[in-house]
N, C-alpha and C positions, 0 to 999 in steps of 0.2 A: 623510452617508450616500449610499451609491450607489444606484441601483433598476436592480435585477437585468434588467427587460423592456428599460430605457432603455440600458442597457449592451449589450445585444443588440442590439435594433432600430439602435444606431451604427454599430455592427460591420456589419449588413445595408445601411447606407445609403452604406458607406462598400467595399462589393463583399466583403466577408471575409463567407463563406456558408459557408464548410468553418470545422469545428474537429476537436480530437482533442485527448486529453491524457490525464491517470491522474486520477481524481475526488482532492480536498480538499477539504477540514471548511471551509478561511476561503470557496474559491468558490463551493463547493456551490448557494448559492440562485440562482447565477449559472446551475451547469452544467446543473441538472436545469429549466431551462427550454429547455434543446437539444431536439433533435426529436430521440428516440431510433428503434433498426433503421432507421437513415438512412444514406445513403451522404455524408449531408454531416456527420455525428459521427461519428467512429470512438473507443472507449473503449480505449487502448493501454493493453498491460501494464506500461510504465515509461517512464521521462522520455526516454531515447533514442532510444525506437521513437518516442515519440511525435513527438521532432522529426524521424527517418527519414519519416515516415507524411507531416508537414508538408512536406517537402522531395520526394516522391514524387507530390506533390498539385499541387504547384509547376512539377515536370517538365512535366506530364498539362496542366496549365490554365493556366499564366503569372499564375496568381491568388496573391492573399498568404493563406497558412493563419494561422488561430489557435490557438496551439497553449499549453494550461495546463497547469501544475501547480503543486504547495507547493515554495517555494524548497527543503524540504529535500533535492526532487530535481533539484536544479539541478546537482549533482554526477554525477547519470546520463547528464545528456544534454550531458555539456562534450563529450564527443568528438565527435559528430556536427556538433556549435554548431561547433565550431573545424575537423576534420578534411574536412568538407564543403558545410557553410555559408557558414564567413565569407568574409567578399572577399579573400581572399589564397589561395581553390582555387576554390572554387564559384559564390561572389557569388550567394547565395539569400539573400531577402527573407522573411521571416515575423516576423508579430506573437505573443510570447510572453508570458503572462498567467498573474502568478505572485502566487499567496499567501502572501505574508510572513509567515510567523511568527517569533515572538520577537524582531520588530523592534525596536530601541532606545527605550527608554521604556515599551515595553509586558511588563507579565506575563504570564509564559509557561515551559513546561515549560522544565530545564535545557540538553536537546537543540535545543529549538528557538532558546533563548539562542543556543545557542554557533553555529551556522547564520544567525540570523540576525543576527549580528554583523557577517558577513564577507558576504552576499550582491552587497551592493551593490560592493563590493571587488571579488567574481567576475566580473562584468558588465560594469568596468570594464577586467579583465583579459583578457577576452573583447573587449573594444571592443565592446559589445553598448549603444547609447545606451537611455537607461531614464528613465521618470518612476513617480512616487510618485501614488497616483489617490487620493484623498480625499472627494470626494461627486463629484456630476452635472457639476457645474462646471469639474470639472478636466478633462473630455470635449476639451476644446482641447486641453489635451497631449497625447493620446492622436494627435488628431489630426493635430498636428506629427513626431508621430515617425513614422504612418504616411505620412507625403509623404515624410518623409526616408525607409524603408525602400524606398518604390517607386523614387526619384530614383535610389537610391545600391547598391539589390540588396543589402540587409543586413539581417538579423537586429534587432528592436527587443527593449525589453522593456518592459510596464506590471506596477507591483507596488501590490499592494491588500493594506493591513494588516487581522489580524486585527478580524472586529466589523464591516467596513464597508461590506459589501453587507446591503442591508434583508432582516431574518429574513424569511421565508416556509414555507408550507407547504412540508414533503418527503414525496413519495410512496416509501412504501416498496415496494423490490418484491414480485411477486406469491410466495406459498409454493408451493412446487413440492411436499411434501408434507403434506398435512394433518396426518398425524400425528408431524410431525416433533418434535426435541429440544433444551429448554431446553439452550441452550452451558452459563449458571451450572451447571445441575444436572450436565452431563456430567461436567464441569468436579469437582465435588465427587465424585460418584462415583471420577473416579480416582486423586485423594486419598486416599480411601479403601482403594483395593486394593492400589496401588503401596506396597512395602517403603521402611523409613527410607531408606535408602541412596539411592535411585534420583535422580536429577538431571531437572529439567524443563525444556527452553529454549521458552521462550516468545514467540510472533509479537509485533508490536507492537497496539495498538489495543486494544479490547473484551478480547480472549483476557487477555493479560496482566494488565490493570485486576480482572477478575474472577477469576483467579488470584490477583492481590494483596488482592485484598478476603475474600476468602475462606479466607483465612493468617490475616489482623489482625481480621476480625469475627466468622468463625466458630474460629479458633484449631487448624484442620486443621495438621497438623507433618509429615504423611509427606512425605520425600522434600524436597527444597532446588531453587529457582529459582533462571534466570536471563532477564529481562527483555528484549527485544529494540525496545526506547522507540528510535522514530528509525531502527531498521534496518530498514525493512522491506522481506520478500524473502529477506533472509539468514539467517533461523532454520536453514533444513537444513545450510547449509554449516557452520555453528557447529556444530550437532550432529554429523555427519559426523564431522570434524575430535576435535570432544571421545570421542566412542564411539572411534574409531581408538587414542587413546592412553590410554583410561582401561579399569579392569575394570567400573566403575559400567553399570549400564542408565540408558539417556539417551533419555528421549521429547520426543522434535517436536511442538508442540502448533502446528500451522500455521491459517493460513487460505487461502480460494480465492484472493482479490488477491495475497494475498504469495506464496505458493505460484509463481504464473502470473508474479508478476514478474520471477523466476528462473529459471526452471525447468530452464535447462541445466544449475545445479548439479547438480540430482537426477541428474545421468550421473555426480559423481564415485563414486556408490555400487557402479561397475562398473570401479573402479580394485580391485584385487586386498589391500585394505589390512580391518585387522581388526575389521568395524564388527557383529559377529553379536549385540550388546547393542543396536542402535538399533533405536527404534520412533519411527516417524514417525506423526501422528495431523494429517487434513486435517477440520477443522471447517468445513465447504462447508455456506455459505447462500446462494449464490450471485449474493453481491453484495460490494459497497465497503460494509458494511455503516458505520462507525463514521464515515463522511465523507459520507454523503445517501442511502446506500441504490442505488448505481449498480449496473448489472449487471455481472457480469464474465462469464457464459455457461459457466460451472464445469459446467453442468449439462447437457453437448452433450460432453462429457471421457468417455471410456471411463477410467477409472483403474484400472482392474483390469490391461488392456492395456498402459498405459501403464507403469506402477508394475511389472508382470513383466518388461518387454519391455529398463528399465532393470536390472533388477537385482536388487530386492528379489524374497526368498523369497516370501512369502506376501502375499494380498491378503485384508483383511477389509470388509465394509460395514455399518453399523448404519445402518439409516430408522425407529426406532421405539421408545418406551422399552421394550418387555416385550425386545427385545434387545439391550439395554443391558449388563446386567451378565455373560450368560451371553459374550456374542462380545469384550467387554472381555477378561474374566479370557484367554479362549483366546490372542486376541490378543497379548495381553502374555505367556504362559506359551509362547508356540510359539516355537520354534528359531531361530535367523536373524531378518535385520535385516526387518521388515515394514512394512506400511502400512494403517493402519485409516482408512478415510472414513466420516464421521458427519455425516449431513444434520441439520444444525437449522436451526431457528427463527429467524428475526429477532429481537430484540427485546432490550434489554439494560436493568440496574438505572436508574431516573431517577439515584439519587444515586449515582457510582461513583466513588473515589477513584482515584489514580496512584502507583504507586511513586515511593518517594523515598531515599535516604539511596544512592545506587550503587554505593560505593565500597563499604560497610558490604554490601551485597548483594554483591557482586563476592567480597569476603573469607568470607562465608559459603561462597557456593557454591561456591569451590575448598578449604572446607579439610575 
């Protein structure tokens, strides 16, 4: 097992004082030992920015950034890794610290199977040299490849399988409204009011899980899912795209991290194409909730602003369950493609299952 303090303090001993990256579930007890509102973490909205952010830091200081995430975003941040980092334009150095999931041998969701099959394949393809960290011990490797990236002005990478930084306490973030709203319960409520027909695409993480749980344990039927396991970020474009060609009403059930990872999709809503059945719903707790509870500063977003200024018709807000169901039903009955933000709560079921069968979901939900 690794320890989280001693993996840091190497990093400190070894001059890497900046990080930045998108929080993960396997670093987590890693990252939330960072000094947070620091100018030496920055919490990027996606794997790109985050090696832009690294390489911007690099300019500034001639220092080597640490920059992490879950291999699953190792697909975000190929271009910048290749198009401006590696030694064949840029020759930038940085140390990259990635969460393997669904490494070989290990069980794990189907998504992160198939991700992590190939990770090490990417890296390779990248020319990006890499070791596998396994407890305290393997700190030497780490250490060989930070000599080779300062020697050679390249990109490394360390990968840490699921399970093997030592659990620790996670502080959750602070509630920004006291009277905010269980996600499960929203969640059911608009179950409830949404007609058979209606179609739901669903963020990855917490949102999803408790949507599926809430199909198979409480046997709610209105309206048919589709899960967004592994894509996260891409819920609006997927909805977009489906509302455009279908007569079905198609709600967004997003979050703030996924939401913020994307975000320039939200401008395809101001392409001239027929999306007057979509409803977007941003479930803002404003944090990385399902991977340690990080911030993501959702909560400094004007989205009213925003959300008009792209494109959608109407703006709704709920903070509080006595206006739960009256600003729902409006929300969903009013004209044009809208946007409801709904502050909750932290906090999700201890025991919560994962969609499963995908293909069997997939044929559902388009037939």
């Amino acid at each position: 097992m690794i320890n989280a303090v001693n993996l840091y303090n190497f990093f400190l001993k070894k001059k890497i004082d900046f990080f930045t990256g998108v929080p993960d579930s396997v670093l987590k007890n890693f990252t939330n030992k960072l000094p947070n509102n620091s100018k030496n973490h920055l919490i990027a909205v996606n794997e790109g920015s985050a090696v832009s952010i690294g390489i911007g830091y690099y300019l500034s200081k001639k220092k080597l950034p640490c920059v992490y995430f879950q291999n699953s975003g190792l697909g975000n941040a190929i271009n910048p890794l290749i198009s401006i980092a590696s030694k064949e334009v840029y020759s930038i150095p940085m140390c990259l610290l990635i969460g393997w999931r669904g490494a070989p041998g290990q069980n794990d969701e189907p998504q992160h199977k198939a991700k992590g099959k190939i990770t090490t394949n990417l890296l390779k393809l990248l020319k990006i040299p890499y070791c596998i960290v396994e407890n305290d011990k393997d700190f030497i490797k780490i250490n060989k490849l930070i000599n080779i990236s300062q020697k050679k002005n390249i990109p490394i990478a360390v990968l840490i399988k699921k399970s093997k930084i030592l659990k620790q306490k996670i502080i959750s973030p602070k509630k920004v409204y006291k009277k905010g709203i269980n996600r499960l319960n929203f969640i059911k409520s608009l179950i409830n009011v949404i007609d058979k027909n209606s179609r739901i695409i669903a963020t990855t993480g917490y949102t999803s899980r408790e949507l599926y749980h809430l199909r198979k344990v409480k046997n709610l039927n209105n309206g048919k899912d589709f899960y967004m396991v592994g894509g996260m970020g891409h819920s609006a474009s997927v909805s977009i795209a489906y509302s455009a060609n279908s007569k079905k009403k198609v709600i967004c059930l997003d979050g703030d991290g996924s939401l913020l990872m994307h975000l320039g999709s939200l401008n395809t809503i101001n392409n001239k194409i027929n999306v007057d059945k979509f409803k977007h719903i941003l479930l803002n707790n404003f944090s990385h909730e399902s991977v340690g509870g990080q911030k993501t500063n959702s909560n400094k977003i004007n989205f009213s602003k925003l959300t008009k200024s792209i494109g959608y018709k109407k703006y709704f807000c709920i903070k509080n369950s006595k206006e739960l169901l009256p600003k729902l039903k409006s929300f969903l009955n009013v004209k044009g493609h809208s946007f409801l933000e709904v502050i909750i709560n932290p906090g999700s079921l201890e025991e919560l299952g994962r969609p499963k069968n995908f293909k069997k979901i997939k044929e559902l939900f388009i037939t």
